[in-house]
C-alpha positions as CSV (number, residue, x, y, z in Angstrom):
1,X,18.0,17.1,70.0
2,X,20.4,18.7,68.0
3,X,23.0,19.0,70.4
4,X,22.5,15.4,71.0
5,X,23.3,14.5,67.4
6,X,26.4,16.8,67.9
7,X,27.7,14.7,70.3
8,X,27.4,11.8,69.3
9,X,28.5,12.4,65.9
10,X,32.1,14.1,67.9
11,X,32.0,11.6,69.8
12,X,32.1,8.7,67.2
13,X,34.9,10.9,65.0
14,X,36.7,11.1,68.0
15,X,36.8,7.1,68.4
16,X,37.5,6.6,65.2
17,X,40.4,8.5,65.5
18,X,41.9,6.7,68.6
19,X,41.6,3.4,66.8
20,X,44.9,2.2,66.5
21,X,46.9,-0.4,64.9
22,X,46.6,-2.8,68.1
23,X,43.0,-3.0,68.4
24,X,42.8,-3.9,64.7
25,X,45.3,-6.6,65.2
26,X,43.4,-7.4,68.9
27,X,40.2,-8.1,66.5
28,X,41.3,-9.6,63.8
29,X,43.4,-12.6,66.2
30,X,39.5,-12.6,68.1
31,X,38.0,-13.5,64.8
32,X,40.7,-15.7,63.1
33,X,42.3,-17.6,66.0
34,X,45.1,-19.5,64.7
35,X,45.5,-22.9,66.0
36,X,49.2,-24.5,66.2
37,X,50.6,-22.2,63.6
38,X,48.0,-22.8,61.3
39,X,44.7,-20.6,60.0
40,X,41.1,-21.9,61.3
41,X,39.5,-23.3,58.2
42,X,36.6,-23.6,59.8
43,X,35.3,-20.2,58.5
44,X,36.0,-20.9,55.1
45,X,35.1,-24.2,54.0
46,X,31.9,-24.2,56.4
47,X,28.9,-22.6,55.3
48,X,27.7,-20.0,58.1
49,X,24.2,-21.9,58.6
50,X,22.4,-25.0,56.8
51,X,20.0,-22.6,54.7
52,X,22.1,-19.3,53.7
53,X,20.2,-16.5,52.0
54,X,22.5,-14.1,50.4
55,X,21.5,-11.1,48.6
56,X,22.9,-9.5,45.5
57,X,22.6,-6.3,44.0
58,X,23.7,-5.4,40.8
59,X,25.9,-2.4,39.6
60,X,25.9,-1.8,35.5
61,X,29.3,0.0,35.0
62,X,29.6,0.1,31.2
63,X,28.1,-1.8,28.2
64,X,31.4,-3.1,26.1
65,X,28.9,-4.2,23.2
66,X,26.2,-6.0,21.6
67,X,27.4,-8.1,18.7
68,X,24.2,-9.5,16.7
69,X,26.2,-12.0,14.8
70,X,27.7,-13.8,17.7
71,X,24.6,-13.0,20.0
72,X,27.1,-11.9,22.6
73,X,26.3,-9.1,25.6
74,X,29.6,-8.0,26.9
75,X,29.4,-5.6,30.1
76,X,31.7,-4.7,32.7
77,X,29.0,-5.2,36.3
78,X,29.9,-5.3,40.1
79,X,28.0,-7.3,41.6
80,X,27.7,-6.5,45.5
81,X,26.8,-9.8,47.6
82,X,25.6,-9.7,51.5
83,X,24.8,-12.3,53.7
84,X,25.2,-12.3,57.4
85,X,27.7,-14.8,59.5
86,X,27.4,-14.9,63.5
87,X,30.8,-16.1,63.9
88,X,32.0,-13.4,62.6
89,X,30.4,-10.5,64.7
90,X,32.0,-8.5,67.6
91,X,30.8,-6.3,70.2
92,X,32.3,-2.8,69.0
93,X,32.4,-1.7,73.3
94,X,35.0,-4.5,73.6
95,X,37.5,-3.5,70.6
96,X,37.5,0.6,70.7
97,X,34.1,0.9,69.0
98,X,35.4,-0.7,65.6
99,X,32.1,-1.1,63.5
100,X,33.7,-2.4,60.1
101,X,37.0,-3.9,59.1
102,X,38.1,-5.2,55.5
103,X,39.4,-8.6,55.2
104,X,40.8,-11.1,52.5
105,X,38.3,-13.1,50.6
106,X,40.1,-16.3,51.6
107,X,39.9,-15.6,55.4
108,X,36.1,-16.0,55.3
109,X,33.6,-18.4,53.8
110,X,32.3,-17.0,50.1
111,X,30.1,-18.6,47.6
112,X,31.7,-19.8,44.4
113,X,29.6,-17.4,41.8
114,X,29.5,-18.5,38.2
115,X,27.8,-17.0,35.1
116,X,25.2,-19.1,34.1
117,X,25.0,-17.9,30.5
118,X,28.5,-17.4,29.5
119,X,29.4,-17.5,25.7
120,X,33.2,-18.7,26.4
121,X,33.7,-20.6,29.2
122,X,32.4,-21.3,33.0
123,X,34.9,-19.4,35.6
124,X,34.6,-18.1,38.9
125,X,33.8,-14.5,39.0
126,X,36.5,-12.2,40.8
127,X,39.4,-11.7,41.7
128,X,41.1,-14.2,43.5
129,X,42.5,-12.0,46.0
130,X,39.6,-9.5,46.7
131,X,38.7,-8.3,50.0
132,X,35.4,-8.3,52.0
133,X,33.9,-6.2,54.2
134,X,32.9,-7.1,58.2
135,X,30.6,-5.4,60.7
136,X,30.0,-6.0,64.4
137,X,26.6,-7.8,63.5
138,X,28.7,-10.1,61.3
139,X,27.3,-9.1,58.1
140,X,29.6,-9.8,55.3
141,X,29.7,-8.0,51.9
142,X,31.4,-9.5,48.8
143,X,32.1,-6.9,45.8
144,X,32.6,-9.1,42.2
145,X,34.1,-6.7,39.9
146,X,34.8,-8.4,36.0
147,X,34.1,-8.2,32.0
148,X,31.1,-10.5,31.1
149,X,30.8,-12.3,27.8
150,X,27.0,-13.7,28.4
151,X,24.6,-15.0,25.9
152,X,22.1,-12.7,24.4
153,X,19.2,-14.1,22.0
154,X,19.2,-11.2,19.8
155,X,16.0,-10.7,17.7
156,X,17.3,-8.9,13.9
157,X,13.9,-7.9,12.9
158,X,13.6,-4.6,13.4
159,X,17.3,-3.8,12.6
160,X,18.2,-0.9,12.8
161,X,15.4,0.5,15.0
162,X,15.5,-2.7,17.0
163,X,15.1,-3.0,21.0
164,X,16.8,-5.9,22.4
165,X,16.2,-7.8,25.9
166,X,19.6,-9.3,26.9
167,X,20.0,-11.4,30.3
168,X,22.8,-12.0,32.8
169,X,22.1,-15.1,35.3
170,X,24.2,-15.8,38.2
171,X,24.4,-19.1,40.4
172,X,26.3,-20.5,42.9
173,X,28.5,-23.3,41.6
174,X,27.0,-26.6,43.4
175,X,24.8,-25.3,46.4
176,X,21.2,-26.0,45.8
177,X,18.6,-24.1,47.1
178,X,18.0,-25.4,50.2
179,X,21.3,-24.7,50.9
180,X,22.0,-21.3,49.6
181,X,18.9,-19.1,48.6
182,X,18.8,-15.9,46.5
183,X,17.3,-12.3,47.0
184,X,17.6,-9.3,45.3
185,X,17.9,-6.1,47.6
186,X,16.4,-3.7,44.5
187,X,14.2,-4.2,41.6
188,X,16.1,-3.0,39.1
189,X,20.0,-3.3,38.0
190,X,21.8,0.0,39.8
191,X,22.9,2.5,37.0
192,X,24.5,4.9,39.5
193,X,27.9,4.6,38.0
194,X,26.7,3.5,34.2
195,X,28.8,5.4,31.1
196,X,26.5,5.8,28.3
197,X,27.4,3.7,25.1
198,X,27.3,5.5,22.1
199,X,25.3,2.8,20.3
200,X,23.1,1.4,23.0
201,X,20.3,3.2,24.9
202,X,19.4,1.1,28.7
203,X,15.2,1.6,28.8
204,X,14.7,-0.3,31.7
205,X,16.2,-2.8,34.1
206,X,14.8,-5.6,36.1
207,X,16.0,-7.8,39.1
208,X,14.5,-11.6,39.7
209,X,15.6,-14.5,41.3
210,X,14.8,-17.2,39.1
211,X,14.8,-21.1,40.2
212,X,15.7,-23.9,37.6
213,X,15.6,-27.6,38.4
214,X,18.9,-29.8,36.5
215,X,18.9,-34.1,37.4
216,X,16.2,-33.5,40.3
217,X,18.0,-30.8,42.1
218,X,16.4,-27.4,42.3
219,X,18.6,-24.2,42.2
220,X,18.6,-20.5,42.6
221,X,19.7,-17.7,40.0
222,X,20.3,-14.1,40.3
223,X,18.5,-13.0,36.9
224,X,19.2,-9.3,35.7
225,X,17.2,-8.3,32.3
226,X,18.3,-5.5,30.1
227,X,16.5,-3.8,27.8
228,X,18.6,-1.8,25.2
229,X,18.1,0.0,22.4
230,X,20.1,0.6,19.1
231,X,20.4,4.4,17.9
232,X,20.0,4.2,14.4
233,X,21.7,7.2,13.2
234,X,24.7,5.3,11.9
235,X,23.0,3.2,10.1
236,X,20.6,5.2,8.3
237,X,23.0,7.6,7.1
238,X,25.4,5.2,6.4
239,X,23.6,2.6,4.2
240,X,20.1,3.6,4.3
241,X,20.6,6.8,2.5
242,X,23.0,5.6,0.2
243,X,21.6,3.0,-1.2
244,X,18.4,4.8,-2.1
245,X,20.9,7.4,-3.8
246,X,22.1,4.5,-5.8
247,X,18.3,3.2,-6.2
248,X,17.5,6.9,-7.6
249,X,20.7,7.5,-9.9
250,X,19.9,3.6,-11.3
251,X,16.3,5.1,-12.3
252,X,17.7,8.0,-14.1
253,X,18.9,5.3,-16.7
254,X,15.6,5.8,-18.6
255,X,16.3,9.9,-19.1
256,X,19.0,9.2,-20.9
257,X,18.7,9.5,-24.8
258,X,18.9,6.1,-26.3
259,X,21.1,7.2,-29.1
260,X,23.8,8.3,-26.7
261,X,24.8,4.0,-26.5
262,X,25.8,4.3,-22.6
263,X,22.2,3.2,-21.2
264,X,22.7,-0.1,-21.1
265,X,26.7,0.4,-19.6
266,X,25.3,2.7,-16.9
267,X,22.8,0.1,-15.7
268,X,24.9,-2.5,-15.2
269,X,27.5,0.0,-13.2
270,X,24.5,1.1,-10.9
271,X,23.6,-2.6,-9.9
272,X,27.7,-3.3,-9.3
273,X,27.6,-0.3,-7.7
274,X,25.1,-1.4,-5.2
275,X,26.2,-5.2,-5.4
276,X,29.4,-3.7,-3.9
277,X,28.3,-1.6,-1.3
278,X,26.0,-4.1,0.1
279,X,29.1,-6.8,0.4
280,X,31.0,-3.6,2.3
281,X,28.0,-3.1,4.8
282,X,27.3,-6.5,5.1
283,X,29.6,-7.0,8.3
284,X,26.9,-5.0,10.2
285,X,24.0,-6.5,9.1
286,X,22.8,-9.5,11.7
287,X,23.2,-12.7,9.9
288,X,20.2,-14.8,11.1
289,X,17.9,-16.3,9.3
290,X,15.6,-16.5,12.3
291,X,13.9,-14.5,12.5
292,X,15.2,-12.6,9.4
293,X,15.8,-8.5,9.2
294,X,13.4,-6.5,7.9
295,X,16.5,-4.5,6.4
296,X,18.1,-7.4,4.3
297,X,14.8,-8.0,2.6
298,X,14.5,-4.5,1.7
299,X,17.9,-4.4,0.6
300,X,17.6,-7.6,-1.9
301,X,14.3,-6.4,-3.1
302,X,16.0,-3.2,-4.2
303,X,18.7,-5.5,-5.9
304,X,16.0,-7.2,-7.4
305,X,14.7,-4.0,-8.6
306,X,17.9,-2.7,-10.1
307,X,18.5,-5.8,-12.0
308,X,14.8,-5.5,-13.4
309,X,16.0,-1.6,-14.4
310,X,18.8,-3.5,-16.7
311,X,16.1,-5.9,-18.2
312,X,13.9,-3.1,-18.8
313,X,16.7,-0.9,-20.1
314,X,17.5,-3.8,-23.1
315,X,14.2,-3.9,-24.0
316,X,13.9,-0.3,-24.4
317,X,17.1,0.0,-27.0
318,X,15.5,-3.1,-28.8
319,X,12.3,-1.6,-28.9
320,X,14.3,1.5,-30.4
321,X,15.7,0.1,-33.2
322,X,13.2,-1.9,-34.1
323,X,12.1,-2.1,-38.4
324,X,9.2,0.5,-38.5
325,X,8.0,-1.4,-41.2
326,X,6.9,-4.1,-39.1
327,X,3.5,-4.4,-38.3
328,X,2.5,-2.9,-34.5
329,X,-0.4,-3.7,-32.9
330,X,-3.5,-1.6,-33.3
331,X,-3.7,-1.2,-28.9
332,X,-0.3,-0.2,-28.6
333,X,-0.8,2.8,-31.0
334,X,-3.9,3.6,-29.0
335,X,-1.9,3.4,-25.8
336,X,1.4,5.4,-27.0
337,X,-1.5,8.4,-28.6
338,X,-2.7,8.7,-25.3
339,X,0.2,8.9,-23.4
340,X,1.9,11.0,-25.9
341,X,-0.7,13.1,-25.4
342,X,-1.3,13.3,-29.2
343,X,-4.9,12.8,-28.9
344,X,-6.0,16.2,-28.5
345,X,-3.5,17.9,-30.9
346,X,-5.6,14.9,-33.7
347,X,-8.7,16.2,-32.5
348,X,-8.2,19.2,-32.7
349,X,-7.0,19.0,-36.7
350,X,-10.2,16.6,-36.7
351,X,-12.5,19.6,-35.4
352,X,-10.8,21.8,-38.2
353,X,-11.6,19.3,-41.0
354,X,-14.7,18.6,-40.1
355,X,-16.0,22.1,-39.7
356,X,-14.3,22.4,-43.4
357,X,-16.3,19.1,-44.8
358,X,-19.4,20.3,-42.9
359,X,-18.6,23.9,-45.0
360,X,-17.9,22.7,-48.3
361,X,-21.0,20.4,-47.4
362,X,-23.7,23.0,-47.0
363,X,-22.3,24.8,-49.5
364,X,-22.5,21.8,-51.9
365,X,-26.0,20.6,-50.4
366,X,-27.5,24.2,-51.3
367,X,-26.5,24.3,-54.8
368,X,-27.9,20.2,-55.2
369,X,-31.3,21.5,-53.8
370,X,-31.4,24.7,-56.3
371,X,-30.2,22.2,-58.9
372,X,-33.5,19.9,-58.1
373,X,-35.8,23.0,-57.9
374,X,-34.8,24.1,-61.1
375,X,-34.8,20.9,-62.5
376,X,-38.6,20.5,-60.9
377,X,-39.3,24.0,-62.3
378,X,-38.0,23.7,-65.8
379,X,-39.6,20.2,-66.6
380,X,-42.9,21.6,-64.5
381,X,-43.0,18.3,-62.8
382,X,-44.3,18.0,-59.0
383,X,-41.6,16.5,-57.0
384,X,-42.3,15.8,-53.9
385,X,-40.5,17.9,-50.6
386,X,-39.8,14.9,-49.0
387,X,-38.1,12.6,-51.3
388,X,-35.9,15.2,-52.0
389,X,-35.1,15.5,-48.3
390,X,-34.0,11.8,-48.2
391,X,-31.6,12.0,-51.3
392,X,-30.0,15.5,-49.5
393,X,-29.9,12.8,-46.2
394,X,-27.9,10.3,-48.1
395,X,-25.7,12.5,-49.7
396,X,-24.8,13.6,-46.2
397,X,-24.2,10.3,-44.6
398,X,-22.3,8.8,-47.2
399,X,-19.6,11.4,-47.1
400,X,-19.4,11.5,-43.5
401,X,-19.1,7.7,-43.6
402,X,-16.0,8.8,-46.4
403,X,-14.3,11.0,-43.8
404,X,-14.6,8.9,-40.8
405,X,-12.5,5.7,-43.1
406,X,-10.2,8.6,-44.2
407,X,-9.8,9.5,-40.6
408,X,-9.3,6.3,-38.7
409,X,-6.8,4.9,-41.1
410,X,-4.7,8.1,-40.8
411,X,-5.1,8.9,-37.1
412,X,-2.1,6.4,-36.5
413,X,0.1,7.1,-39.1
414,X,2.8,9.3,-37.2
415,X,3.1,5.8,-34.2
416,X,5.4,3.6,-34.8
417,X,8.0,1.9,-32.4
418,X,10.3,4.9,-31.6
419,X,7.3,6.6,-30.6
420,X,6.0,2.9,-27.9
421,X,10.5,3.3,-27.4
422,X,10.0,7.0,-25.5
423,X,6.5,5.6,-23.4
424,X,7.9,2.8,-22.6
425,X,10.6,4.7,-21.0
426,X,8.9,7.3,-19.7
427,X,6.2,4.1,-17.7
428,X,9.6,2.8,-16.6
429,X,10.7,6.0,-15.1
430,X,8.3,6.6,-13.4
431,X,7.8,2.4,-12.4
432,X,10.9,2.4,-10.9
433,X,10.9,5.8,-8.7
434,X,6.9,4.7,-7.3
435,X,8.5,0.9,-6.4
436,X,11.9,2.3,-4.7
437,X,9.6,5.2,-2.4
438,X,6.9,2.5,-1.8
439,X,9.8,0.1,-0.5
440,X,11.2,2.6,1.7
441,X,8.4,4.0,3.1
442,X,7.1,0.6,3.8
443,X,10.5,-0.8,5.3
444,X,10.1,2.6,7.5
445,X,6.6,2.2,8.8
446,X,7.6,-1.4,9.5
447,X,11.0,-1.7,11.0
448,X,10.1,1.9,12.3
449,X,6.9,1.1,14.4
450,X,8.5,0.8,17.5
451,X,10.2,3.8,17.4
């Protein structure tokens, strides 16, 4: 068996070899016969039978780009065409066992194949003076090599971890589907000869043949889906990172001391700041409205938030240098204590009065009950044990009701608005950093989720 397929494989080199440049010419003149001077028209402008099925395969060479604000796919494809035509076949015994030749396009019938989703203008596909390919069973291949500009509905939400679906339809110009009839040879687009784009990953491919009916007349469509999608490396440390940088420096506004007078300066230069950058990167961002990018809300609610740290900022300084004569409520004092952490230090000088009142007490409450036993002894009266109890009782409780007035009306004494100036900062501080993290991580878990 071997040696068999030796031979024959010698044997066919051998003919191939021996072909020469009259039995080229000797087929051609079989299969274009030219009548009184003129070329046969018959093979092009005829169809080779009433119903025609001709199928395509599609080869992805390149991807040129994906612009989101025009919604245009551009690729460079060749798209590979067979269908088979019986006038055009030969018996390869009679013409030195010729199997193939390669002919001009306008020599034989070809379909007129449009783009059916083009973002310029409708044209025929091709080169006008491409060749085809011929075998003896008169099979006919058509190669359409070109740069497409096609349509892509380009979904911004995710931006920039999105994953877009773009198709590319194919027709042929006038011939409905009785006529000429679609097939695809593969399920998928061919990637044998794709170059990787640096900002587009290919997922998966997919082959149809759609059918779409236009004033009553049903027609056939080569449909090849793409499904891309973006690295987002660019983007995040490009204008991601920043801009939280910017959101995080913005914050620091509230460390500064107020007395310094650049808080207010350096506020307002943190939301330019951002203002500007966001007007640089804003050629990248996908400008639609529906549905709208994840990302440009993110980015307006942290322009929102800066702005809010400039508010916030003014009402500190006024705060600041507000009259400390003027009366403060009683709950913001309690609320700048706590979070001044004053609290303890007070009740801890509380603790230390108290055990001197409760010292200087005893000490006073002993020598009041040797005064009344003395006084009971000396006059030889009989004074009862128990109404002298009650008069040492309200001794007590009047004093303590002394120290406690004494107590809450100095307790608050050291608060005043300087003191609500540095909380207020310090709730802002820490305000601002929670809200920028909690935006991020949300925009991240959101736009990220189909990572």
């Amino acid at each position: 068996m071997l040696f068999f397929r030796l031979f024959v494989f010698f044997l066919c080199a051998s003919s191939g070899d021996s072909v020469t440049r009259a039995d080229l010419e000797n087929l051609y003149s079989a299969l274009f016969p030219e009548t009184s001077g003129s070329t046969n028209t018959t093979l092009t402008e005829v169809r080779p039978e009433p119903y025609t099925v001709i199928r395509g395969t599609l080869h992805l060479l390149s991807i040129a780009g994906l612009d989101e604000v025009t919604g245009t796919f551009s690729t460079i494809i060749s798209l590979s065409l067979t269908w088979n035509d019986g006038r055009l076949s030969w018996n390869p015994a009679s013409h030195a066992l010729i199997n193939n030749i390669t002919v001009k396009q306008n020599k034989v019938w070809t379909p007129s194949i449009i783009a059916k989703n083009p973002v310029k203008k409708i044209s025929k596909l091709g080169l006008q003076e491409s060749s085809v390919v011929l075998n003896d069973e008169g099979d006919v291949m058509l190669t359409i090599d070109d740069y497409l500009e096609t349509v892509c509905s380009f979904d911004g939400t995710h931006f920039p971890f999105d994953v877009q679906t773009c198709n590319i339809y194919f027709m042929a110009w006038i011939y409905r589907r009785h006529e000429i009839d679609f097939r695809q040879t593969q399920g998928d687009v061919d990637l044998s000869f794709y170059c990787e784009n640096g900002m587009w990953e290919i997922l998966e491919s997919k082959a149809t043949v759609e059918y779409f009916t236009k004033h009553s007349n049903r027609y056939a469509t080569l449909k090849y889906s793409v499904k891309v999608k973006r690295r987002p490396g660019y983007f995040i440390l490009g204008i991601y990172v920043p801009v939280l940088m910017l959101m995080l420096l913005n914050s620091a506004v509230f460390i500064l001391p107020t007395e310094s007078g650049e808080r207010v300066g350096y506020a307002i230069t943190c939301l330019l700041a951002l203002a500007v950058f966001l007007t640089l990167t804003s050629e990248v961002l996908p400008k639609t409205s529906n549905p709208l990018s994840v990302f440009s809300c993110f980015l307006m609610l942290l322009v929102l938030t800066s702005a809010l740290i400039c508010i916030m900022t003014i009402i500190s300084i006024w705060l600041c240098h507000k009259d400390e004569n003027s009366a403060m409520p009683v709950c913001l004092k309690r609320i700048t204590r706590f979070l001044l952490c004053r609290g303890r230090k007070t009740e801890n000088a509380d603790v230390q009065v108290n055990e001197k009142d409760s010292l200087a007490e005893s000490v006073k409450n002993s020598e009041e009950i040797k005064d009344i036993l003395n006084k009971t002894q000396q006059n030889g009266k009989n004074v009862s044990l128990k109404l002298s109890n009650t008069r040492i009782l309200r001794v007590k409780s009047l004093e303590k009701g002394l120290i406690e007035n004494k107590s809450e009306k100095d307790i608050y004494s050291d608060i005043g608005w300087k003191q609500f100036s540095e909380v207020f900062n310090m709730v802002c501080f820490i305000l601002t950093i929670s809200v920028t993290g909690s935006l991020a991580f949300v925009y991240v878990t959101v736009a990220g989720a189909n990572l």
